[in-house]
Each structure stands twice: as C-alpha cells, then as structure tokens.
Backbone as CSV, one residue per row, in Angstrom:
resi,resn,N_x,N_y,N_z,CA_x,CA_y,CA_z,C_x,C_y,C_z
1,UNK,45.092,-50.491,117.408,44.386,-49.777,116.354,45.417,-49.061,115.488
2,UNK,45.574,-49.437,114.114,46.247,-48.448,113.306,46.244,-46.858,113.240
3,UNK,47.318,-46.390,112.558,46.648,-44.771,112.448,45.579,-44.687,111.449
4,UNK,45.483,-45.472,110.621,44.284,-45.174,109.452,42.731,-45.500,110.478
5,UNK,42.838,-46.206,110.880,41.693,-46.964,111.956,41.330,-45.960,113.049
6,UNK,42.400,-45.285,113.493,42.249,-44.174,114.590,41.594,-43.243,113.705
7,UNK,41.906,-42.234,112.692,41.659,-41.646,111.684,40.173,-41.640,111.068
8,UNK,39.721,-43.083,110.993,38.943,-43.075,110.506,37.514,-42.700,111.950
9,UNK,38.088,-43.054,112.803,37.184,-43.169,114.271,37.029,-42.060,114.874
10,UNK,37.637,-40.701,114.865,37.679,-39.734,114.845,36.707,-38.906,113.733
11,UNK,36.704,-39.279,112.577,35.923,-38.890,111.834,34.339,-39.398,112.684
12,UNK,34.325,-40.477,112.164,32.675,-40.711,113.055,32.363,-40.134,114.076
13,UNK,33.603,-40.467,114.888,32.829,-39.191,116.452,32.687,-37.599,116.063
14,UNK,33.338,-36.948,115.100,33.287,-35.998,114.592,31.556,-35.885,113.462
15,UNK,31.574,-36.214,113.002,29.980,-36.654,112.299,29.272,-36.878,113.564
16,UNK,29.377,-37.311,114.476,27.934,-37.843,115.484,27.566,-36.673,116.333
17,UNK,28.593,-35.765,116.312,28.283,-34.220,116.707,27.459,-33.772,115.992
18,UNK,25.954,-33.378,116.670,25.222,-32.728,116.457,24.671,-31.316,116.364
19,UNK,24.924,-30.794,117.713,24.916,-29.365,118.213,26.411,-28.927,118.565
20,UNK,26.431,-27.885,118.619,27.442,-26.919,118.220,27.209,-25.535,118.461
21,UNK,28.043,-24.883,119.508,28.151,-23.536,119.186,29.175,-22.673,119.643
22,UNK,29.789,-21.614,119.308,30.940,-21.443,119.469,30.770,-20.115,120.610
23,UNK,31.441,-19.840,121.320,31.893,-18.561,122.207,32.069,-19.444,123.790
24,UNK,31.867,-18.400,124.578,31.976,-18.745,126.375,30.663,-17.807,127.374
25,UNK,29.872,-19.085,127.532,28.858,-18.642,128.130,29.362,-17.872,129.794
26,UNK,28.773,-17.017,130.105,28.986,-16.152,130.647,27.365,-15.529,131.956
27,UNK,27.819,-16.341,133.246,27.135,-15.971,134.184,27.048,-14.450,135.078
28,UNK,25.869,-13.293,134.983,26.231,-12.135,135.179,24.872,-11.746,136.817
29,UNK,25.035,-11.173,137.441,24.025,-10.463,138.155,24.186,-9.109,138.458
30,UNK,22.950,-8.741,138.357,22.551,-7.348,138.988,22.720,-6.907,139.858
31,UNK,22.929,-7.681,141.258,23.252,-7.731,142.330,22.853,-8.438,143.198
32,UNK,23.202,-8.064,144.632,23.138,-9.311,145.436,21.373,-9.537,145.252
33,UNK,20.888,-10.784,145.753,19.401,-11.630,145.488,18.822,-11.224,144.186
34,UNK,19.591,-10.808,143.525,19.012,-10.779,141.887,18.782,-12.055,141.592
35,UNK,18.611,-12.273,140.470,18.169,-13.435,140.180,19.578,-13.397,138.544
36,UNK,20.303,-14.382,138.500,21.577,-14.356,137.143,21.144,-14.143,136.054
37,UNK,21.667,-13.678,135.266,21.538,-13.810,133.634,22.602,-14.156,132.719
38,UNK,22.514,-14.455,131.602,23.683,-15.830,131.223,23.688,-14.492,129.438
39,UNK,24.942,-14.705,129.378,25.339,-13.989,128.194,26.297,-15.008,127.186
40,UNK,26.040,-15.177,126.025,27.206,-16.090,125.264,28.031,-14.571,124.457
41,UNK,28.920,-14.989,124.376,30.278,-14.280,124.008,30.746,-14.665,123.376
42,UNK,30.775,-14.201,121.504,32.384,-15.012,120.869,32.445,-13.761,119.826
43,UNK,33.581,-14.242,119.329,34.011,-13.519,118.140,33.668,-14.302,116.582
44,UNK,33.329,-13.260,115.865,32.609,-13.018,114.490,32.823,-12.202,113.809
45,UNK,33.883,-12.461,112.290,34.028,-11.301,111.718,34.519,-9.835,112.530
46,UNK,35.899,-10.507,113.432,36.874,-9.938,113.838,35.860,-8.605,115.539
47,UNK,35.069,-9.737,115.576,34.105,-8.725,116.126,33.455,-9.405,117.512
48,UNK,33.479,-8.424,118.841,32.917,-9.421,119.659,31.476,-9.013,119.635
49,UNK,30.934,-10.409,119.571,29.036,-10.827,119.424,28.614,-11.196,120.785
50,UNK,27.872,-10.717,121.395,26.764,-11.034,122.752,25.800,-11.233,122.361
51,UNK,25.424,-11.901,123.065,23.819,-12.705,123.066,23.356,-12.973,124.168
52,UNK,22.334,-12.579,124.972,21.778,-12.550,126.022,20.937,-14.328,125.991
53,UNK,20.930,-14.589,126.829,20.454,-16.281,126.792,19.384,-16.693,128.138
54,UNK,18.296,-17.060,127.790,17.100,-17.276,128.972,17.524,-18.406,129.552
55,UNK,17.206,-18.255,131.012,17.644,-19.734,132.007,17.530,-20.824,131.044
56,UNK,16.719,-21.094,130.243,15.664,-22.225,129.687,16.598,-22.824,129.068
57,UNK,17.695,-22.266,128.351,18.447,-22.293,126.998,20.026,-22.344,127.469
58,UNK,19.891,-22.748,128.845,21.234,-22.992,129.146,21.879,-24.064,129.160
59,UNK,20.650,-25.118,129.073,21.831,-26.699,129.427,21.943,-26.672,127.865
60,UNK,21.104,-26.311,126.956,21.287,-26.769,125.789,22.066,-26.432,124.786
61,UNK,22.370,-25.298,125.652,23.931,-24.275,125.088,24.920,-24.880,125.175
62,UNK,25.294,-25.550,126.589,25.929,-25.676,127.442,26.788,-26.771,126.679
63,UNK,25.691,-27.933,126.217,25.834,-28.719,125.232,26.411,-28.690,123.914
64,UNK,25.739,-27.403,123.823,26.488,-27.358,122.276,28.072,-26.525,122.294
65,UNK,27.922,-25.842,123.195,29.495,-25.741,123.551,30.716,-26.655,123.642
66,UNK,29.899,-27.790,124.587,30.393,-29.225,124.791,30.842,-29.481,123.152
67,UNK,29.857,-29.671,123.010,30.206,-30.283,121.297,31.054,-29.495,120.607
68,UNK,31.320,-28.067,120.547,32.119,-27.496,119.763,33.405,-27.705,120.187
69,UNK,33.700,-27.425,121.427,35.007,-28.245,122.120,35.768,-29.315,121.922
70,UNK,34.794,-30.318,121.747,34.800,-31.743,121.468,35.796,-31.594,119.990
71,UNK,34.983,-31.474,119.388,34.529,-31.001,117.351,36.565,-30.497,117.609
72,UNK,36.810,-29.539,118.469,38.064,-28.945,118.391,39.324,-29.921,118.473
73,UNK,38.862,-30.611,119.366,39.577,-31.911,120.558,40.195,-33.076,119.106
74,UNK,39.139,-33.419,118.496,39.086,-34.233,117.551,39.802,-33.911,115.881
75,UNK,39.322,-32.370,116.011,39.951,-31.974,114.972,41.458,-31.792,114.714
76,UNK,42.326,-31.454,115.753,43.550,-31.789,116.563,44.106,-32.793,115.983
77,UNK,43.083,-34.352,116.748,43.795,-35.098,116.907,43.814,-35.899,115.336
78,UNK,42.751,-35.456,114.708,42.626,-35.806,113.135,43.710,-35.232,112.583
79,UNK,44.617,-33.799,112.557,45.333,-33.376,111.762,46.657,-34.178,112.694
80,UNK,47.018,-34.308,113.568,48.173,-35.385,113.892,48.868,-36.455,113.917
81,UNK,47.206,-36.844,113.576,47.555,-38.535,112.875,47.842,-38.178,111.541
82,UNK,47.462,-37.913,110.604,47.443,-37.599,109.197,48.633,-36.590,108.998
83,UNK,49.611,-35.799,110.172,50.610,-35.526,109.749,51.720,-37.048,110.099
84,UNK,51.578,-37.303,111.177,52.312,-38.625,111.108,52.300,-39.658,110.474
85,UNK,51.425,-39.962,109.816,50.882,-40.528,108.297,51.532,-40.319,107.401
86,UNK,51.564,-38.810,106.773,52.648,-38.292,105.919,53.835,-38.662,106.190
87,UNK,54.310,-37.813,107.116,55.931,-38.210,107.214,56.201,-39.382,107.180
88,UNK,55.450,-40.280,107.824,55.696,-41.947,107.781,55.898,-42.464,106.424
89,UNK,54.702,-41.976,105.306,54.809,-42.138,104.095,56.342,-41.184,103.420
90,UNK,56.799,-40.379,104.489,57.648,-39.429,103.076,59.035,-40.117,103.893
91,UNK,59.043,-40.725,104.993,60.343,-41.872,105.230,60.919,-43.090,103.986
92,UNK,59.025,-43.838,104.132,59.338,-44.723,103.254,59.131,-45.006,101.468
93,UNK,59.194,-43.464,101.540,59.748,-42.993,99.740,60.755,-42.852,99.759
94,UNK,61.822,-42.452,101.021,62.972,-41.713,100.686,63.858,-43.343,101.079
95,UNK,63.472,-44.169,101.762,64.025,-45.324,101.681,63.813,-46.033,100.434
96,UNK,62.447,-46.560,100.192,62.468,-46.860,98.252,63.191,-46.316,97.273
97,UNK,63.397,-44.809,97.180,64.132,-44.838,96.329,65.686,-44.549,96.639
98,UNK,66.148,-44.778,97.706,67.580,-44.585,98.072,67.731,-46.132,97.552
99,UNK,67.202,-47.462,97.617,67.597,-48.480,97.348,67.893,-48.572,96.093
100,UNK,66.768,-47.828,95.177,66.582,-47.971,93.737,67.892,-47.122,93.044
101,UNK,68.820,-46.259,93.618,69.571,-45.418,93.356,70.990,-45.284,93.276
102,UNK,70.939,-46.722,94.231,72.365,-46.916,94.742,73.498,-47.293,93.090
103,UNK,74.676,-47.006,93.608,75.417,-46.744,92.713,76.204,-48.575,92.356
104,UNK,76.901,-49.004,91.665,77.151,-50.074,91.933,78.714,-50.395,92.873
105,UNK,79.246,-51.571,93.206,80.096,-51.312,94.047,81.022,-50.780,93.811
106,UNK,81.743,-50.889,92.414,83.341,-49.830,92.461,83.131,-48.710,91.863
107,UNK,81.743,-47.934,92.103,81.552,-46.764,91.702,81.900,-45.925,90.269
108,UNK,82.475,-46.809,89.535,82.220,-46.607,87.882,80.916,-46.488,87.942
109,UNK,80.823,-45.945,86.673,79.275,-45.781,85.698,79.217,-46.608,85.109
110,UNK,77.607,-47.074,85.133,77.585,-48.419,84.453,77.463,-47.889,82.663
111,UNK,77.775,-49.061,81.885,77.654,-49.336,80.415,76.448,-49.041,79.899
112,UNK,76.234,-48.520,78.815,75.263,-48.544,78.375,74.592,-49.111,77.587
C-alpha cells in the first residue's frame, strides 16, 4: 500500500467514527456492599469537568471513549504519513533542481 493509499484509509476509518467522547471514566464507591458509581472526568476550557454517569450509560460511554482514542490513534498516524510525504517531496525538489543547476564542466560561465 502506498503512503497516499495508507493516507487515504485512515481518513475513512477516521469518518466511520461515530461516537466520541473525551475524558476517563472513573469507577467510585461509597463503601464496602455499596453498590459503584461511574464519574467521566476531562478537561474543558483549562478546567476539570465531572459528570456523574448511570450504570445504563456505561457501555455506551465506554464506546465512545473507544472511539475518541481510536480518532487519536489515527490522527497520529495521518500526520506521519503526510510528514513523510513532505520531506519525501522536499528530497525530490532538492534533487530536481540540483540537476537543473549544475555548472558546466570547466566551470567558466557560460556565454550569453
């Protein structure tokens, strides 16, 4: 698979992400035979945000966490190809025009 081909495949799995959400869910109890309670945690506008979360709403969190992770994973690997892309491209400018530049062999200036 090329890097443009990788590039481009990353994008789609990036689009097929649906849910999404950002922080670290967070399992808490009251004490012993309590019954848990689940808190999400992130930062917002330099600020930490809690959110208390019902059993019900946990796989689906859980999920969208998944996905934001993912979304991260991909986004990574999208800016690495596309820097190696570049440089690849800024090699073979600096070879094109080193050819185009060259001087002739006994290093006089040519006539005009």
């Amino acid at each position: 698979m090329t890097t443009q081909q990788r590039r481009q495949a990353v994008l789609q799995e990036m689009n097929a992400i649906t849910r999404m959400e950002r922080g670290k869910l967070c399992t808490q109890s009251r004490g012993p035979g309590a019954a848990p309670f689940y808190k999400l945690q992130c930062w917002r506008n330099g600020k930490n945000c809690t959110r208390y979360v019902p059993q019900a709403e946990v796989p689906a969190l859980q999920e969208a966490l998944a996905g934001h992770q993912r979304f991260q994973e991909l986004a990574e690997e999208f800016v690495d190809l596309t820097v190696a892309r570049t440089q690849a491209q800024a090699v073979a400018e600096r070879k094109k025009n080193s050819r185009r530049s060259k001087r002739n062999a006994t290093g006089k200036p040519r006539d005009s």
